[in-house]
Structure formats: structure tokens, C-alpha cells
C-alpha positions as CSV (number, residue, x, y, z in Angstrom):
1,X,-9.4,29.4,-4.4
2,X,-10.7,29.2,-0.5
3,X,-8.0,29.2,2.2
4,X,-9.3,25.9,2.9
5,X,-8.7,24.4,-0.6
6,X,-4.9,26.2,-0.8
7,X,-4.2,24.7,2.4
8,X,-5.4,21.2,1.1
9,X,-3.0,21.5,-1.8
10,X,0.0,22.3,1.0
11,X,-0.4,19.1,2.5
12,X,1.1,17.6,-0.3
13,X,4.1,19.6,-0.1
14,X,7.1,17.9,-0.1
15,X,8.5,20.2,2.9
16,X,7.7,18.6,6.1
17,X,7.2,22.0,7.8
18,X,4.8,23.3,5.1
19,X,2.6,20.3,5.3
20,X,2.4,20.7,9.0
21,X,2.0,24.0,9.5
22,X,-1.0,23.6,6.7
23,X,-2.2,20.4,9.2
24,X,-2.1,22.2,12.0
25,X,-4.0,25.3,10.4
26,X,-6.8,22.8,9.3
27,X,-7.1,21.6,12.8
28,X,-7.6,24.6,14.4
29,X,-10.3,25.5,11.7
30,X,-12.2,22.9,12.6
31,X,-11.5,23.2,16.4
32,X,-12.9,27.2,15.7
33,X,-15.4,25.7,13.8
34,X,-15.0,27.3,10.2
35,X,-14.6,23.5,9.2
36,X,-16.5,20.6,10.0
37,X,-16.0,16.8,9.0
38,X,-18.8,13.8,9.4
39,X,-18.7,11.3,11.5
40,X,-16.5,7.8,10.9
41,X,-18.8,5.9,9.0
42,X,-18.4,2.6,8.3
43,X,-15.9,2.2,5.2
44,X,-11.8,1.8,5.2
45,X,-9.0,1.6,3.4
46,X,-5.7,-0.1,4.5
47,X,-3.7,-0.2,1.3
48,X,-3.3,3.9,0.2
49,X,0.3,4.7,-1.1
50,X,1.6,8.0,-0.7
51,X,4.1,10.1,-2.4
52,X,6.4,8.7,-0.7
53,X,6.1,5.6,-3.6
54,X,4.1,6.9,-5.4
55,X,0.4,8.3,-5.0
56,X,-1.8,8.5,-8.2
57,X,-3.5,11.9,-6.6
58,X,-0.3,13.8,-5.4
59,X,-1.1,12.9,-1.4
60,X,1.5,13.0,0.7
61,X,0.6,10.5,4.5
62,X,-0.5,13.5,6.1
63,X,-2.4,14.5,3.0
64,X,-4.0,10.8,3.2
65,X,-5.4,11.3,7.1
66,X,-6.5,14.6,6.3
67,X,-8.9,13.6,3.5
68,X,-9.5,10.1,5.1
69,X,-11.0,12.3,8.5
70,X,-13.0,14.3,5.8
71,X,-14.3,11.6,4.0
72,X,-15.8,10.0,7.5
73,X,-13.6,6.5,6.8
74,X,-13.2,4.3,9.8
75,X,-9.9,3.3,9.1
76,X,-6.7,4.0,6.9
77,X,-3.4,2.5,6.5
78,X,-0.5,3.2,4.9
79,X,1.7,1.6,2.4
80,X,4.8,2.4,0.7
81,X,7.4,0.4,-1.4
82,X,10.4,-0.2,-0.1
83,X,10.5,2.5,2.5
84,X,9.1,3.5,6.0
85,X,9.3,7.1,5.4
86,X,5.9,8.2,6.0
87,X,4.7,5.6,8.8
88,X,5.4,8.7,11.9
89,X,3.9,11.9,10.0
90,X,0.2,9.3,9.1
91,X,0.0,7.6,12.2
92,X,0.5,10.9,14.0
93,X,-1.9,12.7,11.9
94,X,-4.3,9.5,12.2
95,X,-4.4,10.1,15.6
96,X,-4.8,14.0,15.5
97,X,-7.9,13.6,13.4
98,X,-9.3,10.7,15.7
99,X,-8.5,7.9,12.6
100,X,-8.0,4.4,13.2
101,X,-5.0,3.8,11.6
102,X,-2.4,1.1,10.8
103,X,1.2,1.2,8.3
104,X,3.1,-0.8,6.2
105,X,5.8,-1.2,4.0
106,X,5.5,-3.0,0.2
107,X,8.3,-4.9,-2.2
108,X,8.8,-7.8,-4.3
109,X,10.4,-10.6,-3.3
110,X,11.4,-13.8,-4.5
111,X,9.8,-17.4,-3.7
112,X,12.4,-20.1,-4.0
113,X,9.8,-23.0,-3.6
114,X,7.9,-21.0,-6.6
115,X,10.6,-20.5,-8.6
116,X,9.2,-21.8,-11.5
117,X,5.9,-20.4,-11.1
118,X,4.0,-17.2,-11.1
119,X,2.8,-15.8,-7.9
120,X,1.1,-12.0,-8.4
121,X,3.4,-10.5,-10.7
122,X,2.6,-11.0,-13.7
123,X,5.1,-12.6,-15.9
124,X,7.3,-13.2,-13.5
125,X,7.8,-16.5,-11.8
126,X,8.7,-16.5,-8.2
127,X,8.5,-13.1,-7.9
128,X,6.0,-11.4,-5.5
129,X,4.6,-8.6,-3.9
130,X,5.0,-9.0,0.0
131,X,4.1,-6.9,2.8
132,X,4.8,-6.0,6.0
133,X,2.1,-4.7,8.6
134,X,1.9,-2.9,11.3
135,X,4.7,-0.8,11.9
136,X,4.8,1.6,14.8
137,X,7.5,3.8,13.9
138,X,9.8,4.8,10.5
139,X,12.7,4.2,12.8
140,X,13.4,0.8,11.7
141,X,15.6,-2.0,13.7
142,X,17.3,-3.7,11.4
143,X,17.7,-0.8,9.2
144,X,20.2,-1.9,6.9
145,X,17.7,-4.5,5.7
146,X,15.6,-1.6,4.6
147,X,18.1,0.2,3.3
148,X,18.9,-2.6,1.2
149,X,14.9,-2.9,-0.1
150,X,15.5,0.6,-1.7
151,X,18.7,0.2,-3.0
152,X,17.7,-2.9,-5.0
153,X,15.0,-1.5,-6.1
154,X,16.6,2.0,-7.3
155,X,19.2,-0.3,-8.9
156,X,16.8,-2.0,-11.2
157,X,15.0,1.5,-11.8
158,X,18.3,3.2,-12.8
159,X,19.6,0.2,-15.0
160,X,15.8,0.4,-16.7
161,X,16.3,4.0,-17.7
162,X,19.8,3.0,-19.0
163,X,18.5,0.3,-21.3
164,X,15.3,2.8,-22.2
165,X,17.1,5.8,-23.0
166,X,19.5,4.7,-26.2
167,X,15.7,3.9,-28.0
168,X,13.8,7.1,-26.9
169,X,16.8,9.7,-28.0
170,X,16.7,12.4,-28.4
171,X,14.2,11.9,-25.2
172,X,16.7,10.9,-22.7
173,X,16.7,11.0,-19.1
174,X,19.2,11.8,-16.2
175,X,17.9,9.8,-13.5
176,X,19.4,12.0,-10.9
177,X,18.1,15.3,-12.7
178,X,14.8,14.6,-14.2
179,X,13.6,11.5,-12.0
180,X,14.8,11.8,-8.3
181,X,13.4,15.6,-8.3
182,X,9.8,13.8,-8.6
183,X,10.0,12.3,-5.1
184,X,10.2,13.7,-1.6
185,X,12.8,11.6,-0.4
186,X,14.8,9.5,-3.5
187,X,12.5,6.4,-4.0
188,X,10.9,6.9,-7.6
189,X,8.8,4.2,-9.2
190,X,8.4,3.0,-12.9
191,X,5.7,5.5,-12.8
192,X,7.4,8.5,-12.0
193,X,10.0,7.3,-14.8
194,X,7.2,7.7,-17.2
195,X,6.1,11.4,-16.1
196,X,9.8,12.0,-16.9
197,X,9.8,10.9,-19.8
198,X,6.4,12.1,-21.0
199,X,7.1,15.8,-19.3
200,X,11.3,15.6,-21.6
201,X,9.5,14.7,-24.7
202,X,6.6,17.7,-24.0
203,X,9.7,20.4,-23.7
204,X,11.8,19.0,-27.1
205,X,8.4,18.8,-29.0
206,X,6.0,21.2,-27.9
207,X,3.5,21.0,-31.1
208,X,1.4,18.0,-30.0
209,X,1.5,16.7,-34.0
210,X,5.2,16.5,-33.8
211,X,5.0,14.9,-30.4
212,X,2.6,12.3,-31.5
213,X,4.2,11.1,-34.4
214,X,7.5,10.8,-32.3
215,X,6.3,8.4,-29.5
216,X,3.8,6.8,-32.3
217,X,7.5,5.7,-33.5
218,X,9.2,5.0,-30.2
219,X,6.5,3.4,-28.8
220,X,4.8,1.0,-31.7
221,X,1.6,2.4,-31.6
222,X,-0.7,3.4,-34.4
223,X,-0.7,7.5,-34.5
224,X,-4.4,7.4,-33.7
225,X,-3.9,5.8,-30.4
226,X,-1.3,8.2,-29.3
227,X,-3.8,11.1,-30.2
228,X,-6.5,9.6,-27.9
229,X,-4.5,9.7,-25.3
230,X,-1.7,12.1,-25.7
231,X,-3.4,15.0,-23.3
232,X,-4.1,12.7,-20.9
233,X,-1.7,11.9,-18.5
234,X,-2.3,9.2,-16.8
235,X,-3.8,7.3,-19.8
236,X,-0.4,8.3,-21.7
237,X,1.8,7.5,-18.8
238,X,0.5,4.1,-18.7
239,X,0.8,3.5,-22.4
240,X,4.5,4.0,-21.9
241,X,4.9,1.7,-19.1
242,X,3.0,-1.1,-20.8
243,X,5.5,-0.5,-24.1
244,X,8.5,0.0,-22.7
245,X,9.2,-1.5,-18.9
246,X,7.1,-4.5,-19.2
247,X,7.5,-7.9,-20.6
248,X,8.8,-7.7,-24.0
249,X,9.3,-3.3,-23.5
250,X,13.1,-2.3,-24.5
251,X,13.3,-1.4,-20.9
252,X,12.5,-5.2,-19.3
253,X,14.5,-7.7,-18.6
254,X,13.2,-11.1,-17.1
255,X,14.1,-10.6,-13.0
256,X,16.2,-13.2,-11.7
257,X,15.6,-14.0,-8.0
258,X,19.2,-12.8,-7.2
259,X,17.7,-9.4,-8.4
260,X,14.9,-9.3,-4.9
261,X,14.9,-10.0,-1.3
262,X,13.8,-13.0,-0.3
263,X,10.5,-14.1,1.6
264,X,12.4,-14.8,4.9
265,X,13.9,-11.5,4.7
266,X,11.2,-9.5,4.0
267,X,9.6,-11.5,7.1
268,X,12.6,-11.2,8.7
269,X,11.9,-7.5,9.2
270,X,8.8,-7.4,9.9
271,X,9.0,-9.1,12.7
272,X,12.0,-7.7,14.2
273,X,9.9,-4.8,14.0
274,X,6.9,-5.5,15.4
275,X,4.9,-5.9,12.2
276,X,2.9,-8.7,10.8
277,X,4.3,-10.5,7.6
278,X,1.6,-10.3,5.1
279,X,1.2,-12.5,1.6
280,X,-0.5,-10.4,-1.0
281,X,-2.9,-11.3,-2.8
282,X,-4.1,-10.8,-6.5
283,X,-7.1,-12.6,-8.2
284,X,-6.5,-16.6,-7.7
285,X,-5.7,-17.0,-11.8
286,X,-1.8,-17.2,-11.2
287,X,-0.1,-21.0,-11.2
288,X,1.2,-20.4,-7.6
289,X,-2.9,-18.7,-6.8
290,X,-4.2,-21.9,-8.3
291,X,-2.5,-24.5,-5.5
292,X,-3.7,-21.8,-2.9
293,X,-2.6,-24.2,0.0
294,X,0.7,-25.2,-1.1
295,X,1.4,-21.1,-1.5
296,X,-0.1,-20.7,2.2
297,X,1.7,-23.3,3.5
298,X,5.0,-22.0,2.5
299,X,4.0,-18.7,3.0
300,X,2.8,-19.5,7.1
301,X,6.1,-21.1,7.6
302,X,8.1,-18.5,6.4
303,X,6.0,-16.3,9.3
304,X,3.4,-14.9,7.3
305,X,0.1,-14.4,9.9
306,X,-2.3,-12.6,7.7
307,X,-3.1,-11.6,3.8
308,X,-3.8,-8.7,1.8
309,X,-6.3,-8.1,-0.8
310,X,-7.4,-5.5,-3.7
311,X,-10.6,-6.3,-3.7
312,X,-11.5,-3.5,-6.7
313,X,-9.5,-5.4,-9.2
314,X,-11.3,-8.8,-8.3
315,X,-14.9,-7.6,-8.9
316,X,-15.3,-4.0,-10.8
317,X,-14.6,-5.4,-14.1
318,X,-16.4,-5.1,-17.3
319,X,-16.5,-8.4,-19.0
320,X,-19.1,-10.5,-17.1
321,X,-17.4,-13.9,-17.6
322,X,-14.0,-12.5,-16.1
323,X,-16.3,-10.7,-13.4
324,X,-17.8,-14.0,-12.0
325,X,-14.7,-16.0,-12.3
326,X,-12.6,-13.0,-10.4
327,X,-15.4,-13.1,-7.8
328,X,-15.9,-16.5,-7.2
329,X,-11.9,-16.6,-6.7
330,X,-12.3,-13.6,-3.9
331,X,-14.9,-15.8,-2.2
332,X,-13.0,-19.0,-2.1
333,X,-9.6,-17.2,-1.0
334,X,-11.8,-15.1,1.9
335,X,-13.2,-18.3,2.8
336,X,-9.8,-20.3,3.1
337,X,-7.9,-17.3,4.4
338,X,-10.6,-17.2,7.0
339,X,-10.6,-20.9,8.0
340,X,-7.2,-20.5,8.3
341,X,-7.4,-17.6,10.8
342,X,-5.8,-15.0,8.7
343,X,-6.9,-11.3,9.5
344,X,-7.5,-10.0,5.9
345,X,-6.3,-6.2,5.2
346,X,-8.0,-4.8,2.7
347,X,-7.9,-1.4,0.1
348,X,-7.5,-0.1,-3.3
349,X,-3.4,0.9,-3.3
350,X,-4.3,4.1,-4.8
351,X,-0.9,3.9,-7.0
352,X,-2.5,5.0,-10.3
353,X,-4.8,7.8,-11.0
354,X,-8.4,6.4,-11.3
355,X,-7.9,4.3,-7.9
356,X,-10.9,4.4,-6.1
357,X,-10.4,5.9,-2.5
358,X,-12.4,4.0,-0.6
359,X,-13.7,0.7,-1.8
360,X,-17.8,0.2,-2.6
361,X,-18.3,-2.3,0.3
362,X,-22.0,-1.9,-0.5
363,X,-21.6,-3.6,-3.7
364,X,-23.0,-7.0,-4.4
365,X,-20.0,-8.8,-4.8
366,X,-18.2,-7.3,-1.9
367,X,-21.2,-6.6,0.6
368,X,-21.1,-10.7,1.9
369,X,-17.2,-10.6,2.7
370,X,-17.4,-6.9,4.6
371,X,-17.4,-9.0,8.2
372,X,-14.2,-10.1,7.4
373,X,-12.7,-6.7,6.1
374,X,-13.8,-5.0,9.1
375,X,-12.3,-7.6,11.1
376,X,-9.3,-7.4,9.4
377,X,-8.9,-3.4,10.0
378,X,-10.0,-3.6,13.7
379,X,-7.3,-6.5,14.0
380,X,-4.4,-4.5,12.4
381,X,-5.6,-1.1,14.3
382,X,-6.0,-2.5,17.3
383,X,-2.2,-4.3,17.0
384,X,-0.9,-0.8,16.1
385,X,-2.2,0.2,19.2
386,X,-0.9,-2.3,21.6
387,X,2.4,-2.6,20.0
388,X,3.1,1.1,19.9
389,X,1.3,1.5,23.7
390,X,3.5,-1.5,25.2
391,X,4.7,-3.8,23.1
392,X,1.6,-6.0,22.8
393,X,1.5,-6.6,19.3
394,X,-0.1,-9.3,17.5
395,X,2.8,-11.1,16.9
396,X,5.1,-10.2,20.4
397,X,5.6,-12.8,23.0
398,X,2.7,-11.6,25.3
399,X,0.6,-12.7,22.8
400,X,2.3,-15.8,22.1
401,X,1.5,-16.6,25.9
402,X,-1.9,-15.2,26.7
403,X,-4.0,-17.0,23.5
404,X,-4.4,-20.4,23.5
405,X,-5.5,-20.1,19.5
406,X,-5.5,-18.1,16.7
407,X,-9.3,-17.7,16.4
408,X,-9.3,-16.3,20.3
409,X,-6.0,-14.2,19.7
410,X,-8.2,-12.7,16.7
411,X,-11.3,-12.6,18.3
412,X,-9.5,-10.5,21.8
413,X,-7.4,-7.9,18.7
414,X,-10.5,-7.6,16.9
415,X,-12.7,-6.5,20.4
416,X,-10.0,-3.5,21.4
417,X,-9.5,-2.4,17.5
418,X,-13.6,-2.0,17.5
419,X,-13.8,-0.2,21.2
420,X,-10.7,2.4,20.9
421,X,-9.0,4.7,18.5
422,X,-5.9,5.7,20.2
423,X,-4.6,4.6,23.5
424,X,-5.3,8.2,25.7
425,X,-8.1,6.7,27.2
426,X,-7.1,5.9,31.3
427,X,-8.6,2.4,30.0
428,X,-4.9,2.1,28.6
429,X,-2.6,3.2,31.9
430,X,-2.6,-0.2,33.5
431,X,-2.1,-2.2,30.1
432,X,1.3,-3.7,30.1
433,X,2.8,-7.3,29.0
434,X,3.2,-8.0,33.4
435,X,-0.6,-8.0,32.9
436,X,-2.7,-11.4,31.9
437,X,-5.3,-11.6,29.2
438,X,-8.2,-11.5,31.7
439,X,-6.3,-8.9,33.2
440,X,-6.2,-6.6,30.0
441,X,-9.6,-7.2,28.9
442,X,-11.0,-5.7,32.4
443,X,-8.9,-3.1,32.1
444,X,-9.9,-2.6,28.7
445,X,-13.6,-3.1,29.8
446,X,-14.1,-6.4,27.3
447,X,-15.0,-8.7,29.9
């Protein structure tokens, strides 16, 4: 194995030293020139998970910069659930690889005025995935808030295993033994539940016969199915997810919206932060999707100012009816979320092995809407800038007093996320909130 490869893998380390003393040997490869990377090119991603939730490929933020630089993207950002434990070590390694960058943080919520309906969860009315963008710093305000994100969400993790466990003996877990160990920092997902479970039931049946026939039982499943997939981890992992923590799984229990934060909450934070509240999006077939301006409307007045979208999941599928429908649906929510003058962040999450890196923006379906996606990234890079620089965020009151609309507000983020990737230029020493609009852009050489 090369140095360089070795070095790769110790990015990924879940020792904040090791990974950047690998970093920093990397960096000064390529500064002697035993390494070389290409040029930013023209593709992004704004939605990667790390293993801070959970990453399907192991990477850890710094990890995610590294291989972004390497790949020649434009832009990353990243998101986590329910923490902000990795927003410092990518931005900062964003910036050492000369990365456009931007961070968030992920969770579900509930929806009072959709209480009834389903939003993007599946299954699960008036619960949804929400997001914050935007976030300068780990060091949250407000940080009991966050503290409280986790805690629910550990809660519902530990009471699943505790309703799991009493079908799968003898393959039980410890959540504190066999799950927390699988995380950096304490915030596992259903995902790393099912490596658990899958790596307990490997040690107490190591003959892959016996092991077959056992989850063939536990699971439901035919024993020919559990063959296919058996050696496979992901595919396996998933198959116990789908069986046993979602809708009718011994593990799931219908949420209650006393179980999630709320939408103003979530909001709340964000914007005490300097972030952008952000509505998730998934594929316009959901009841709430459906009466997409009802859903914005509630979703604008709770402080929402932009949207996020999977784009993979709305166009690279296999059945061509379900295609069209799916891509007509990411059409007509670009073009509303558009009209409405909501920067769109775009990516592929990168939360389950298989995840594409990078979205295909050449592709047919997804080549007419890249305008908007690069839009959207230069927006959300260029706020991360200014907000981190001097408090000049997208949302913060010197831009509440300097843009007489949306559309110019977008049009002036847009223009400095394009020209600059970090704020070292002297364009940046005079840019301050005592300073006008007309006054930054000159400084900023946009007018």
C-alpha cells in the first residue's frame, strides 16, 4: 500500500490528531510536489454526511475535503444529524485545500399544521427532515438546543434497540458496548445499529449456513434472499433496517410529534446561529409535497429562506414511468422554489454505501436545472464567507438593510460566492456591516 493511500485511510481516524497529522502530511506532499490534484471543475456537492452521523464510505469531514480537492469539485458542504461536530475540522480543511465550502446540521422535526399528513418521511405524518445551513463554527449559541437534538434522537435509538433485542436473542446488543464504539463522538444512527447487529450475529454464528438460517427466522425472509445478500454488507445491513426499524419492523413505533423538535425550534437555531433555515425536500409524491405552496408557506413563515434537494433519488431510477413522474416533480419544485427566490442546496447525502459522490449534473434530466444548483452553492459559500469574515450573513441584519429584494439579495451572494474562495484576499480587509452595499461590492470589485 503507497504512503499516500495509508495516509488516505488515517483521515478517517477517529483521533483528531491522527487525522491531522495525516492532512497536514498530504499537504505538504503536494506543496513538494510528490502529489498533484486537478483543477476545480465545475461539479459540487452540498449534502455529504460524515462519520460524525454516519458516512456510507468511512469519511470523516476532513476525509470529505481531502477527496473533494482531489476529485476537482467546486464546492462541498457538510451535513450531519443532530450535531455540529465536524463543521470546524471541514471548513478549515476546505479552506486549506482552496474548497469552496459551506456546513450544516440535519434532524427531524415535527409540522403541527401537517400533523395529519406526510411530509418527506415516509410513513410518518408531520414528521420531517429539516435543515439548517450555513454554520460558521461547531461552537453553537444556544447550545442546549443542540444538545437536546442529540439527546432525543439517542433516546429513540436506545428505546429501538430495547424493543429489537428481546426478538433477535441470542443476538443482543449493549448500546453502550457494541453501538456507541461505532462513532467518533456518541451519535450513532439506525445504520450503525444494524452493523452491530450484523457484526454480534457474525461472532455467535460464524458458519454462514447457520447464520443464514438464523436471521432467515428473525427477519422473515426466504433463506435464499439472505444468501444473496449475506456477504454483503451494505445490502444485508439494509435488509435489517427495512425488517426491523421501519414501519411495521418489531423495532418501530409510530413517532408522536412530542417525540421531535419542532419546526420553530429547529429555525430557531439556525438563526441564532447565523445559518439559514432550510426545508428538505424529497420527490413531490408526499400529501404535504402535493399542496407545495401550502407546505412553503408555512415553511417561509416559520423562517425558512431556502430548500434542499437529492436530486439522485428524483431522476436515476429504473422504472421509466416513476422516472418521468420523479423528474417532472424536480422541474416543477425548481421552478416554484426559484420563483419564490429560494437558493436551492443541492447533493447526494452520501449516508448509505452506493451514494454517488458527486452528482451527474451532465445528465439529461439534471443538465437544464444546473443554473440553479450552482447558484445555490455560490449563495451558501459565499454566506459562509461573509458571516464567518464579519457577520454578513445571508440572513443577519446588514443584509436585511442593504437589499431592497430577495432576487437582488441573491443575485449580490451569488456574485462574491462565484469570485472568492476564502476571505484572505485584501479585497476582504475593508468589508464590514459599517460599510453599504455599493460600498462592499467596490471593495469586492463587483461593481
Amino acid at each position: 500500500m503507497s504512503i499516500r493511500a495509508q495516509l488516505e485511510i488515517q483521515l478517517n481516524d477517529f483521533d483528531p490528531a491522527r487525522r491531522q497529522a495525516a492532512f497536514e502530511t498530504l499537504l505538504q506532499m503536494v506543496e513538494d510536489g510528490d502529489l498533484s490534484a486537478p483543477e476545480p471543475g465545475r461539479f459540487f456537492n452540498l449534502h455529504c454526511h460524515s462519520f460524525f452521523s454516519y458516512n456510507g464510505y468511512g469519511y470523516s469531514p476532513i476525509a470529505l475535503a481531502w477527496k473533494g480537492r482531489c476529485e476537482g469539485l467546486w464546492a462541498m458542504g457538510l451535513v450531519d444529524f443532530d450535531v455540529l461536530d465536524g463543521v470546524d475540522e471541514f471548513l478549515t480543511a476546505c479552506q486549506a485545500v482552496g474548497l469552496r465550502a459551506c456546513a450544516g446540521i440535519e434532524t427531524r422535526i415535527f409540522v403541527p399544521e401537517f400533523a395529519t399528513r406526510v411530509i418527506n418521511s415516509p410513513g410518518e405524518p408531520g414528521i420531517s427532515y429539516h435543515m439548517g445551513v450555513g454554520f460558521v463554527t461547531g461552537a453553537a449559541r444556544e447550545a442546549d438546543l443542540l444538545r437536546e437534538f442529540k439527546a432525543v434522537a439517542q433516546a429513540r435509538n436506545r428505546s429501538m434497540v430495547a424493543r429489537i433485542n428481546p426478538h433477535m436473542a441470542p443476538v443482543t446488543l449493549d448500546y453502550d458496548a457494541d453501538v456507541l464504539p461505532l462513532t467518533p463522538k456518541g451519535n450513532p444512527t439506525e445504520r450503525h445499529v444494524c452493523m452491530a447487529y450484523d457484526a454480534k450475529a457474525k461472532a455467535l454464528f460464524p458458519d454462514p449456513e447457520a447464520r443464514a438460517a438464523f436471521w432467515a427466522e428473525k427477519l422473515g425472509v426466504a433463506l435464499p434472499v439472505v444468501r444473496e445478500c449475506l456477504e454483503n454488507p451494505a445490502a444485508f445491513q439494509g435488509l435489517i433496517r427495512a425488517r426491523t426499524m421501519k414501519s411495521g419492523g418489531v423495532g418501530y413505533v409510530q413517532p408522536d410529534g412530542a417525540d421531535f423538535p419542532r419546526l420553530d425550534q429547529l429555525n430557531q437555531f439556525s438563526l441564532a446561529n447565523g445559518a439559514i433555515p432550510t426545508m428538505a425536500w424529497l420527490d413531490g409524491t408526499t400529501p404535504a409535497e402535493e399542496a407545495l405552496d401550502e407546505l412553503l408557506d408555512v415553511m417561509i413563515r416559520s423562517g425558512v429562506a431556502a430548500v434542499n434537494i437529492i436530486p439522485d433519488r428524483n431522476w436515476n431510477i429504473k422504472n421509466p414511468e416513476e422516472r418521468k413522474r420523479k423528474v417532472q416533480a424536480l422541474h416543477d419544485f425548481v421552478r416554484v422554489a426559484d420563483a419564490r427566490c429560494l437558493p436551492i442546496f443541492v447533493g447526494t447525502e452520501m449516508n448509505a454505501p452506493g451514494q454517488r459522490f458527486v452528482d451527474d449534473f451532465d445528465a439529461p434530466e439534471l443538465a437544464p436545472l444546473y443554473p440553479a444548483f450552482l447558484k445555490g452553492a455560490c449563495i451558501a459559500h459565499a454566506h459562509t464567507l461573509l458571516q464567518a469574515h464579519a457577520g454578513m450573513g445571508y440572513l443577519s441584519e446588514w443584509a436585511a438593510t442593504n437589499f431592497g429584494s430577495v432576487g437582488q439579495k441573491n443575485e449580490f451572494y451569488a456574485a462574491v460566492g462565484r469570485r472568492y474562495i476564502h476571505a484572505q484576499s485584501g479585497a476582504f480587509l475593508t468589508v464590514n456591516p459599517a460599510r453599504t452595499r455599493a460600498e462592499v461590492e467596490r471593495s469586492l470589485g463587483l461593481s
